[in-house]
N, C-alpha and C positions, 0 to 999 in steps of 0.2 A: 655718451650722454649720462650725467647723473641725475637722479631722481629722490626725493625724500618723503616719506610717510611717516605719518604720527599718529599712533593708535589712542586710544581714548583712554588707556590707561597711563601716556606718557611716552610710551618706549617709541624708540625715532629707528627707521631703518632707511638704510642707506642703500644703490645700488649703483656703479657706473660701467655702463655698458660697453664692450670691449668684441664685438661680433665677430671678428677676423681669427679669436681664439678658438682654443675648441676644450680652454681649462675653466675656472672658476676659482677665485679666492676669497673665501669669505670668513668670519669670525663675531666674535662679541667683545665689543669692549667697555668696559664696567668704570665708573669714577671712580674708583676707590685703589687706596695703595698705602704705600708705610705714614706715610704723612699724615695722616687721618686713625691711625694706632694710637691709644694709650700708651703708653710707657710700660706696662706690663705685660701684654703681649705683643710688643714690639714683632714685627716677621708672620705676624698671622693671617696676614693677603699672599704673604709668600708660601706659605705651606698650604692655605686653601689652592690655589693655583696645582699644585703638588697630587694634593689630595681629590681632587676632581677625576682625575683621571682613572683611580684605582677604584672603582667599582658602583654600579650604582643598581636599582630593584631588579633591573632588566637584565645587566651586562654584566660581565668579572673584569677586571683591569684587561682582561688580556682579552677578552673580546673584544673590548673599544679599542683596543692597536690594530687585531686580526682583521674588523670590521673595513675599517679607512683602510689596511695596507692592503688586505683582496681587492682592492679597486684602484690597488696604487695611489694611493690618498698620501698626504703629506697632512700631522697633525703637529702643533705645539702652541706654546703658552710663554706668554711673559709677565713680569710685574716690575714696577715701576713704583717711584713714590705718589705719583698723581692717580696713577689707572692700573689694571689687571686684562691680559687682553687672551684669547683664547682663539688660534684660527687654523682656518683648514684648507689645503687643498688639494682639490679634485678634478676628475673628468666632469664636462658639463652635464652630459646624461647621472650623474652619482649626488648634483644637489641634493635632493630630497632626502638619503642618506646622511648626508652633512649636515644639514636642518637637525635632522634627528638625533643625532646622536649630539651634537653641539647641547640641543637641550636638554638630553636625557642626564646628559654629568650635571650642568647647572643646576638642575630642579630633582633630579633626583639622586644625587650622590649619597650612599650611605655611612663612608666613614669607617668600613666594619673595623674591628677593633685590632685585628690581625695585619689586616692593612697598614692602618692608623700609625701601628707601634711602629711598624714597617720600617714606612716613608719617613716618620721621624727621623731617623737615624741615616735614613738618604742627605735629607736636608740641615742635618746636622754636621754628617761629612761634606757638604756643598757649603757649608760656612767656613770648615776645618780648613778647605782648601783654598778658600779667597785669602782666608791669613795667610796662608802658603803661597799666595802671588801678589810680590811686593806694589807692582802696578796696577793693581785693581784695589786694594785693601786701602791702598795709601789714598785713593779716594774719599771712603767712608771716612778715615781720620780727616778728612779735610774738610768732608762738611759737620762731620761734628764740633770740628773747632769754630766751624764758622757760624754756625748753630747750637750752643751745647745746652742742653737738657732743653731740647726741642723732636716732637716728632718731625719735622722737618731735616731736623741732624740726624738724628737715627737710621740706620741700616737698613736694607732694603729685605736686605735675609734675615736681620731681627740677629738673636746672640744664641750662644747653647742653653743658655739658662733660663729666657723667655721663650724660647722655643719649648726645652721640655715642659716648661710649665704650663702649655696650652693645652685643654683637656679637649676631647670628642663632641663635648655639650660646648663648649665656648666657641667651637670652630665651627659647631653647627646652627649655633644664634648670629654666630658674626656672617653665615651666610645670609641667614632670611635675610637680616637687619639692611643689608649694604648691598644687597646683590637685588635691586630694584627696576623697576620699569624707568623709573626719572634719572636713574643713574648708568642707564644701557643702553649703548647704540650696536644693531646688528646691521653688517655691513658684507656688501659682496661686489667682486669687481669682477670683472671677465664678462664669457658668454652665458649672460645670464640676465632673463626678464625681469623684468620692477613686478607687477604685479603676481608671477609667480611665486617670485621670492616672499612677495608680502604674503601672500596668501598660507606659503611654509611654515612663515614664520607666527604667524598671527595663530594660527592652529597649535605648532609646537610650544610655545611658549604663554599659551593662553592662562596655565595656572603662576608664571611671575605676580606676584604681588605685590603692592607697596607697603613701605612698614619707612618708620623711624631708624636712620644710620646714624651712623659716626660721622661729625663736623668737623673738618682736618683749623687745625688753628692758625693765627695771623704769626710767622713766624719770625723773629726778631735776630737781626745781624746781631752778632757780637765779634768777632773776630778772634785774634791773639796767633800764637806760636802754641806747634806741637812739634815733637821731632823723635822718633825712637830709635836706638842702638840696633841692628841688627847685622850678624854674619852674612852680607851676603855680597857679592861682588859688586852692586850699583846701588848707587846712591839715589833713591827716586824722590822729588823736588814737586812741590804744589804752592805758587804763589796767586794768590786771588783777591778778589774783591767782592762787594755786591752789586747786585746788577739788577736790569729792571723783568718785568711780568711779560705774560706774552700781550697783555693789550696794553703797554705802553708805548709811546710815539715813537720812540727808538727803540722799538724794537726789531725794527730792520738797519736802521745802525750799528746796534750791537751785534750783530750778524757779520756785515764788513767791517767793522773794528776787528773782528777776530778772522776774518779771513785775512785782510789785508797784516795782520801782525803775526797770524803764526798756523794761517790754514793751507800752506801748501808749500810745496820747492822754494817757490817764489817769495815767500814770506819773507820780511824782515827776520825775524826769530829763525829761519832755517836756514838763511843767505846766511846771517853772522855768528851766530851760533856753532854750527855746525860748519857751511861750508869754509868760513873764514879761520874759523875756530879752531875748529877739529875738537872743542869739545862737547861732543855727543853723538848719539846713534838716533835719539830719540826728543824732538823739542816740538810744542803748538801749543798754540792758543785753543782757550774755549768757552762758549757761550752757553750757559745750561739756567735758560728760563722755566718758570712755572706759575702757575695760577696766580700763585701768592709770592715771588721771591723771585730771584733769580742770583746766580754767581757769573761771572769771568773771571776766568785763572788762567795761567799758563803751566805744562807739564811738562816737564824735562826727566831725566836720568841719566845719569853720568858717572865717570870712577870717582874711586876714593881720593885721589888725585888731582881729579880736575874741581874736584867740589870745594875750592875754595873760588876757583874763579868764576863758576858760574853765572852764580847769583848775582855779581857785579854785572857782569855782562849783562843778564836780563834787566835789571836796574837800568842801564844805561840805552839800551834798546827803548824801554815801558818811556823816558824821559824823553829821547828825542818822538817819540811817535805822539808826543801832545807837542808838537815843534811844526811839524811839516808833513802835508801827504798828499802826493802831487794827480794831477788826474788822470794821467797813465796806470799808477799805482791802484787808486779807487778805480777803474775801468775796467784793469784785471779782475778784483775782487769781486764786481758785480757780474763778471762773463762768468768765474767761477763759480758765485750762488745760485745762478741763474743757471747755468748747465745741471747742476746736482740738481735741483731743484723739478727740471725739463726730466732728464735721464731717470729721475725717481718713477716719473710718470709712465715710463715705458713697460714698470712693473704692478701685474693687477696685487700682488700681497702690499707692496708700497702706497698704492692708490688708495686701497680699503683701508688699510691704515691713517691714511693723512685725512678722508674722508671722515672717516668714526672718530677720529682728534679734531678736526673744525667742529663740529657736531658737540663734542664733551666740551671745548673749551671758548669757543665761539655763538653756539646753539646755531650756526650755518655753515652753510658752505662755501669757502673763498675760491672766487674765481682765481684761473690762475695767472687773467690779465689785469689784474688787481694787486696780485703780487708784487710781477713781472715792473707794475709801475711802482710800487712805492720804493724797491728796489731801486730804480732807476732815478728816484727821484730825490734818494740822499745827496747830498754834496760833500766837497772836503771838510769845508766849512763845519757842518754837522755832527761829522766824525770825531774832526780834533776836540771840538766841544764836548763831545761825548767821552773822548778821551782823558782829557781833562778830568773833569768828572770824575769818573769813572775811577782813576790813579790817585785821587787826590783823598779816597776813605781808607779806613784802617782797613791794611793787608791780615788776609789768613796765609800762616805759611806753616807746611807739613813736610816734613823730611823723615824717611825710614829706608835705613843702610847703614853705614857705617857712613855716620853722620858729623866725627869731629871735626873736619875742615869746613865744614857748611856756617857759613857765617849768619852769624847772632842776629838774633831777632829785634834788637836797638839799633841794630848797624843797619841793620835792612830797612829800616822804616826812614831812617835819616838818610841813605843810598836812593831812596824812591822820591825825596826832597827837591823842589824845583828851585 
């Protein structure tokens, strides 16, 4: 059973109740993330996230690990361009610990200076090394091309050069400022009471106060070609487009566009790609909405060798699939969403999460026979449309590897031609 309360200052807390367990999953998650960054300190949601952990008036870093792991507690954090999310789990008798401590970094984090320098240099080398992983990096270049000199394009880790230039006083305003009751949903799934938890929480968190944040901006496609030289055995490939928001009509279409084209064995994109092909280890589609924007791309990697034929192939693939898509096809695709979708629910860290994201981007809660239909209630019809669409705006396209066989960015756009 889920439940929602909303305290008089704003803050919304969420619970779904799970009794059969005997764990708890709960967390805070915050609106706020790169997207909503100046350009100056670009990465500074990301190293708040970082910096929470290492100490606050009460604890030393290493008491807040010691605290959770004497109870066998599992602690972590993420950030994102939209949100920064902070969660925990426990035994159900050890909530009230979790409460506690959850708020003690939030509100009372101090930053000390020894710290500070610390984790810099942690989160410095955790940039160093996404350039070091061709398949994750070549992300960021793709949405910077597809966004450039946009917070929206911008990096999720921020760069070494906006990073060091964040000072203890900027990290410590960009907390009050953004780290609000209106922009926080605390959330907890498992064996765990609505009104206990409110009560935890409503106590723990009673000094959150509201203040004036950061307004992430309306963020503008632009598109074009990036591509870099690099020594490395595989050519990694990012062809894309823009795509729609989470509350756009299709937005469960664009869900099965992208399954049906390259979300599984089963996919067009991995049937011909790969198993016809043989060229690749690695091909799928993907759909990555957000408040304000959204992209579909597809991701491939391949040798140096096969990277001339590629990108024809995915061309020829993206063409017929605004052609024909049969209801077999679409039927797979929605047993497909709808199982991940079912399957996710099995997990109380999964549920608290999708929970406190209805909540930040909906301000409710989506049943999940609500879903389950609108899922059901796309047709072919809707898809090709969308696909259409969809194929028919200027491509972003990113290649890094040993990238001279990879064909040209005029060749590409007139290959994507109907």
């Amino acid at each position: 059973m889920r439940t929602v309360s909303r305290l008089p200052n704003s803050l919304r807390i969420v619970t779904d109740e799970m009794n059969e367990l005997d764990t708890v999953a709960l967390g805070a998650w915050v609106g706020i993330g790169s997207m909503y960054e100046p350009a100056e300190i670009n990465g500074i949601s990301h190293l708040l996230e970082h910096m929470v952990f290492k100490g606050t008036t009460t604890r030393s870093a290493r008491q807040i690990a010691e605290e959770i792991e004497n109870v066998g507690g599992y602690f972590n954090a993420c950030t994102s361009r939209e949100t920064t999310s902070f969660y925990i789990k426990v035994l159900k008798e050890d909530l009230p610990l979790a409460v506690d401590i959850l708020a003690d970094i939030l509100l009372h984090s101090t930053f000390a200076p020894e710290e500070f320098d610390r984790e810099k240099a942690v989160v410095l080398q955790e940039i160093n090394q996404s350039v070091d992983t061709p398949d994750d990096i070549v992300f960021d270049y793709f949405q910077e091309t597809a966004f450039p000199n946009q917070a929206f394009g911008r990096p999720v880790l921020g760069s070494v050069e906006t990073v060091k230039g964040v000072s203890r006083e900027t990290l410590n305003h960009y907390l009050k400022s953004n780290y609000t009751p209106d922009r926080t949903v605390l959330a907890a799934s498992g064996n765990v009471k609505h009104d206990v938890f409110v009560s935890l929480v409503e106590k723990a968190f009673a000094e959150l106060a509201p203040a004036k944040g950061f307004e992430a901006p309306q963020p503008s496609y632009v598109g074009g070609d990036f591509r870099q030289k690099k020594k490395i055995e595989q050519v990694n490939l990012i062809l894309g487009f823009p795509s729609v928001t989470y509350y756009d009509e299709n937005y469960y279409t664009a869900h099965l566009l992208s399954t049906v084209f390259g979300g599984g064995m089963s996919s067009r994109l991995f049937q011909e790609i790969r198993e016809k092909r043989g060229l690749v280890y690695t091909v799928y589609s993907f759909f990555s909405p957000a408040t304000k924007g959204g992209l579909f791309g597809v991701y491939a990697g391949t040798g140096e060798d096969e990277a001339a034929e590629i990108m024809p192939a995915v061309c020829d693939e993206i063409k017929k699939m605004q052609d024909s898509l049969t209801e077999e096809e679409l039927n797979r695709g929605k047993a497909q969403l709808k199982a991940g979708i079912l399957m996710s629910l099995e997990h109380p860290t999964a549920r608290c999460e999708q929970n406190a994201g209805n909540l930040l981007i909906y301000d409710r809660l989506i049943e999940k026979d609500e879903v389950l239909d609108k899922i059901n209630a796309v047709t072919p019809e809707q898809v090709l449309d969308f696909a259409r669409k969809t194929f028919s705006q200027k491509p972003t396209f990113t290649a890094l590897g040993p990238v001279k066989n990879v064909m040209f960015y005029d060749e590409l756009c007139k290959a994507l031609e109907k």
